[in-house]
C-alpha positions in Angstrom: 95.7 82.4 83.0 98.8 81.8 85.3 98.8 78.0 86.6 98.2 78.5 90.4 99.3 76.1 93.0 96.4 74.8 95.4 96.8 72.1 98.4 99.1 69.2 97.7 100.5 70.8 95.0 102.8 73.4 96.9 105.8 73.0 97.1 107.2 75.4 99.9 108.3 74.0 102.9 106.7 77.3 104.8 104.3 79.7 103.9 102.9 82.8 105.2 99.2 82.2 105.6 96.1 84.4 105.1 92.5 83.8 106.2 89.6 84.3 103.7 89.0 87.5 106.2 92.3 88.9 105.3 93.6 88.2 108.9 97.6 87.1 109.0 98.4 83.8 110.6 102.0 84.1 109.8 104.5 81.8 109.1 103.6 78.1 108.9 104.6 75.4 108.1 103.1 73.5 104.8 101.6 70.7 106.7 100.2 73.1 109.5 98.5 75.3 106.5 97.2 72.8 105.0 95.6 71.5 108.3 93.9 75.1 109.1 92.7 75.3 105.3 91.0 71.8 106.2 89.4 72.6 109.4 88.3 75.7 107.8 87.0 73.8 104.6 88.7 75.4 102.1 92.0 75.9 99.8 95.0 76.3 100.4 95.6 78.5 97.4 99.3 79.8 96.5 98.9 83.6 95.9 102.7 85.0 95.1 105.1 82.5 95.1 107.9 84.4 94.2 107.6 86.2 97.7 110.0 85.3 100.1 107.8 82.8 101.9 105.8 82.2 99.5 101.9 83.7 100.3 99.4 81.5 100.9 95.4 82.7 100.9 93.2 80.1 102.4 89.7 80.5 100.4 87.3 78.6 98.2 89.4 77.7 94.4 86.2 78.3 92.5 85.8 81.5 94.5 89.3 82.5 93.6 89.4 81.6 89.9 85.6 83.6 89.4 87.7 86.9 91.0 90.9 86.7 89.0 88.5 86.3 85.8 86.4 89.2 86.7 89.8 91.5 87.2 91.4 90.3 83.8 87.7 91.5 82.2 87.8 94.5 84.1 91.3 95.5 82.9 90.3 94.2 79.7 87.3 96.8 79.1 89.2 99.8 80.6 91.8 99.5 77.8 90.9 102.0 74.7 91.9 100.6 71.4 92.5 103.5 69.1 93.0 103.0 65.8 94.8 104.9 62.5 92.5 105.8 60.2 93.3 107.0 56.8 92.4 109.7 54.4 93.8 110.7 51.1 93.2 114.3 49.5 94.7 115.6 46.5 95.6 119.1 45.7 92.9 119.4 42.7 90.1 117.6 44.9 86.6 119.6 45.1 84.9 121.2 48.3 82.2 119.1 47.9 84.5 116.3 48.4 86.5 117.7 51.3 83.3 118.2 52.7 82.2 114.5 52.6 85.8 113.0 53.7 85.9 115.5 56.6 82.4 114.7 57.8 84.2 110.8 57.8 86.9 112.3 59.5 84.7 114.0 62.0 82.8 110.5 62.6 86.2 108.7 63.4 87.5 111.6 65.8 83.9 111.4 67.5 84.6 107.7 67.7 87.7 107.9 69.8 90.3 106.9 66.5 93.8 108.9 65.0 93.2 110.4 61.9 96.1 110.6 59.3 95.4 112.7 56.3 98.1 112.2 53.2 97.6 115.3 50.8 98.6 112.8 47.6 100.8 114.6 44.9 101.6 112.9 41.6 104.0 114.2 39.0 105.3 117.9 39.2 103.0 118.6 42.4 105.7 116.6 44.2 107.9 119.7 44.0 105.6 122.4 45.0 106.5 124.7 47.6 105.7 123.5 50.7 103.8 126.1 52.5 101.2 126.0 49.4 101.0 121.7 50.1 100.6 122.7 54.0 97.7 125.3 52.5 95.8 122.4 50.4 95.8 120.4 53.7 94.6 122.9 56.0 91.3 123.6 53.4 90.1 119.5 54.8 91.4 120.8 58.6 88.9 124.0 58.3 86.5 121.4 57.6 86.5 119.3 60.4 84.0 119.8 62.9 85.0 117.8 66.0 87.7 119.9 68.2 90.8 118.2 67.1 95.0 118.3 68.2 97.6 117.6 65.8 99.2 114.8 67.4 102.0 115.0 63.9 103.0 118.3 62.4 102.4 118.2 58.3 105.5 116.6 57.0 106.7 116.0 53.8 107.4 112.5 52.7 108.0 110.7 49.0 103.9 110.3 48.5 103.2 114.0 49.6 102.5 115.4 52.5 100.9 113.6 56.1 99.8 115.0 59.2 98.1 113.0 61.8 95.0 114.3 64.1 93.2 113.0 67.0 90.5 114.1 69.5 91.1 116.8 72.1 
């Protein structure tokens, strides 16, 4: 949390000044400000010092500290973490497989996550052709049962061949 200037602690010579209504007392000067916080029995709390003067909000600290808390909670929960999840086929695997690692596939898709799904090739199966690889991945894509976009194209690399999937 960003260290926030309250009272004493200011060092402005003038601020401009708002109520704990939201009404605009202008441009004061720092003693004058702290004088109206006083009389009004709370802070003098320093809201944007980089403004040009500074803002001031006069207001209750622990008041203030509670709402900038509950706003860095609420940004916190409306960020999505998605996450890369991995699955690894090879050319000779069975349906019945396919079948199990799609249903896991389906599960993270359902869950919100990126799916990326190497087709593995060892040995000779390195140098297929590449529309037959593309063909061996799309049996696990048929497979799938959540509606899905590919987010990456099947592309060949030096392990075999990736593509990556998330959720519509």
């Amino acid at each position: 949390m960003i260290k926030v200037r309250i009272n004493h602690h200011i060092k402005a010579p003038e601020l401009r000044v708002i109520t704990e209504g939201g009404e605009n007392l202008g441009v004061l000067a720092l003693d004058k400000a702290l004088l109206a916080a006083q009389e009004r029995g709370f802070d003098l709390i320093e809201i944007s010092p980089a403004a040009v003067p500074p803002v001031a909000k006069i207001m209750d600290y622990g008041k203030y500290q509670y709402d900038e808390k509950k706003k860095v909670k609420t940004a916190k929960t409306r960020t999505q973490i998605t996450e890369l999840k991995t699955v690894q086929v090879k050319i000779g695997t069975g349906e019945h497989d396919l079948e199990l690692k799609a249903k896991k596939v389906s599960e993270w898709l359902g869950a919100g996550d990126r799916v990326k799904i190497d087709l593995f090739l060892t040995g000779r199966s390195k140098y297929m052709e590449f529309n037959f690889l593309k063909e061996r991945l799309e049996r696990i894509l048929k497979l799938i049962t959540v509606e899905y976009k590919v987010a990456q194209a099947p592309l060949k690399g030096p392990k075999g061949v990736t593509t990556i999937i998330e959720k519509k």
